[in-house]
N, C-alpha and C positions, 0 to 999 in steps of 0.2 A: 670707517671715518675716525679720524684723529681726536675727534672732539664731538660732545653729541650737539647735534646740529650747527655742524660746519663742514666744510670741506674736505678731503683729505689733508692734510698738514699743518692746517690751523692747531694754533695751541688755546687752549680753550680762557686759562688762568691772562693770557695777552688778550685775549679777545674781548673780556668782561673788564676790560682794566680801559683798554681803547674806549669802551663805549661810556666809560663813566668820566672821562677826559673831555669826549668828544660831548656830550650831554652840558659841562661846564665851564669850556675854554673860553667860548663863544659872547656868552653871558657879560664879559665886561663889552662887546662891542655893539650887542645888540638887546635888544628889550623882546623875548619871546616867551610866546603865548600857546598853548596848544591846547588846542579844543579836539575831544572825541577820544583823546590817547585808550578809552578803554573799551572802544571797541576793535580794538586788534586780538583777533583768538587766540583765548590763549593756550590752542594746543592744537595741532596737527598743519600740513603744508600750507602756508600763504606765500603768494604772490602779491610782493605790496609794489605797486606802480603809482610813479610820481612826478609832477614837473619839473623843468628845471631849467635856472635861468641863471645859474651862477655857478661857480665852485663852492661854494658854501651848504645849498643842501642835501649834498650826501654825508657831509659830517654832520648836519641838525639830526638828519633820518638816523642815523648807524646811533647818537648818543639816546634820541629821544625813542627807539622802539622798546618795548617791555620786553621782548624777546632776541637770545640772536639771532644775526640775521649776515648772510653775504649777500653782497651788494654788485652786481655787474656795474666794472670800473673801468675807462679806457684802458687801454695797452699802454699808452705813452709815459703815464706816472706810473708803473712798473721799474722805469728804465731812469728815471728821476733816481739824481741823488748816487751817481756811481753806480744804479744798482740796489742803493740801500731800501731803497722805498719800495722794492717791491718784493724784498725779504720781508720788510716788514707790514705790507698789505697781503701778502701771502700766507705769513704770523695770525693774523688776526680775522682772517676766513674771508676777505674780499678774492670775485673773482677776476682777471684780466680779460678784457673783451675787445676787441679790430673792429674799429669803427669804419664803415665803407665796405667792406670785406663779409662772405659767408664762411661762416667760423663752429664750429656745430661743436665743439671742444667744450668752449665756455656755457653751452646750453646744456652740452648732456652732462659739464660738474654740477650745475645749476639744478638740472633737474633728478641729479643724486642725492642734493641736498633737501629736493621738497619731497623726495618717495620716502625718505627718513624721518621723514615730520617734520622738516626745518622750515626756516622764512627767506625768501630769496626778492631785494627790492632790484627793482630797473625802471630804469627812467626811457618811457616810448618815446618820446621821442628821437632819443639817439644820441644827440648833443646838446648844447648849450643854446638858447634861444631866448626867445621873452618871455616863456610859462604859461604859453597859451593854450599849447597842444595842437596847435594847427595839423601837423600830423603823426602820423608814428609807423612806427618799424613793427616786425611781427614777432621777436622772439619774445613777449609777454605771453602772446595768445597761444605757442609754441608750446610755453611750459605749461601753461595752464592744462590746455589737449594734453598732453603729456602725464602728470601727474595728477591730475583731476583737482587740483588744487583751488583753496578758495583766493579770491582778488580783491585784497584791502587797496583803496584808490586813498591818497596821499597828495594835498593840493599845499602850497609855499607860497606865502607871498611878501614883500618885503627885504627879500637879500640882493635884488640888483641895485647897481647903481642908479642915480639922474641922469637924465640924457646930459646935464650940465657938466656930469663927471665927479660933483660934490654931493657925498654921502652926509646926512644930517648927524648928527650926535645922538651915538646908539638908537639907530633907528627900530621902530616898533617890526618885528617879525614875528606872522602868525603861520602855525600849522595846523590844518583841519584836520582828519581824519574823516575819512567816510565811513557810510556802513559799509558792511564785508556784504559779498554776492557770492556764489559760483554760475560763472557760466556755463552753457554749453558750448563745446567749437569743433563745428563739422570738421568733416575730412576733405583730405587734401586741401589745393590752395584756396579755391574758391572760402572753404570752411576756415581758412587762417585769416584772408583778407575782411569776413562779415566778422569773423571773434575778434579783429585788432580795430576794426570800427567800432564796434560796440566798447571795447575796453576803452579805446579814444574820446570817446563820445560821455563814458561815466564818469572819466577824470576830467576832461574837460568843462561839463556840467559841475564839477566840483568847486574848480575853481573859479567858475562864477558866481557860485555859492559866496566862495572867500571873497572875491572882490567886491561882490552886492554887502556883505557884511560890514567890510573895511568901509567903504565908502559912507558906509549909513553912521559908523563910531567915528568920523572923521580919520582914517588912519590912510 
């Protein structure tokens, strides 16, 4: 590996530079909070899995983790930008992943980066949605069987818009963190579909957690 805990081709000095941008761009737009940031391990493979209802929290995730981390990222912003953007998400250890598609490329870079010790985040559900977790895909439970790795669960709430389409002035955004688990996840598919249920079901549980909480501060 190019960098320790990243990718092949990742440069490590671009990598910790992104995350410290990505940590304080955001800051004039939005008022965030993060609760738990330190139960994330700080050493050996995690699989951190998270909602996601915007384009906003993969840059929260990548600034705010205490460790690096590559992040399963569509294919599409690869190809953004003549090109340039995915020299430079490539630079900085995110990996490319085909949404719709079985692609085992992006899983076995993913899971060279957690036999190394590294952190690798995805978001189950797949796309973009409303952050509820309704359902999810199986390459979390995938890596986890894979690498044995532990599963910090990651709930966001706050970066979508109003159904109105009018975003309030810097609106309040919190990040929970969970506690970290290791699961077990049998084999073959039966053992993928009960680990991506369970994995579903932790995050999900999370961020009822966030919501029940937002709700009770007024947020």
């Amino acid at each position: 590996m190019s960098a320790a805990g990243l990718p092949e081709g990742a440069r490590g000095g671009l990598h910790d530079a992104g995350r410290v941008f990505a940590r304080y761009h955001l800051r004039s737009a939005f008022r965030i909070r993060v609760h738990g940031r330190e139960r994330m391990p700080a050493t050996g493979p995690v699989v951190v899995i998270a909602n996601h209802s915007s384009y906003i929290e993969p840059q929260l995730l990548f600034g705010m983790l205490p460790r690096r981390s590559a992040f399963l990222v569509k294919e599409e912003l690869f190809h953004a930008v003549g090109g340039w953007a995915g020299r430079f998400l490539t630079a900085i250890g995110q990996i490319p992943v085909k949404r719709g598609e079985v692609d085992r490329k992006p899983l076995m870079t993913a899971s060279s980066v957690l036999k190394a010790g590294g952190v690798v985040g995805i978001f189950p559900e797949g796309t973009r949605g409303d952050g509820d977790v309704g359902a999810a895909e199986r390459g979390a439970a995938w890596l986890v069987r894979a690498s044995g790795a532990t599963v910090l669960p990651i709930a966001t709430r706050g970066t979508l818009k109003p159904a109105d389409g009018r975003r309030r002035w810097r609106p309040r955004v919190d990040i929970l963190v969970g506690e970290p688990f290791t699961p077990g996840i049998g084999k073959g598919r039966t053992g993928l579909d009960e680990g991506t249920e369970h994995l579903r079901g932790e995050l999900a549980a999370l961020v009822k957690t966030l919501d029940e909480w937002r709700a009770e501060h007024g947020f």
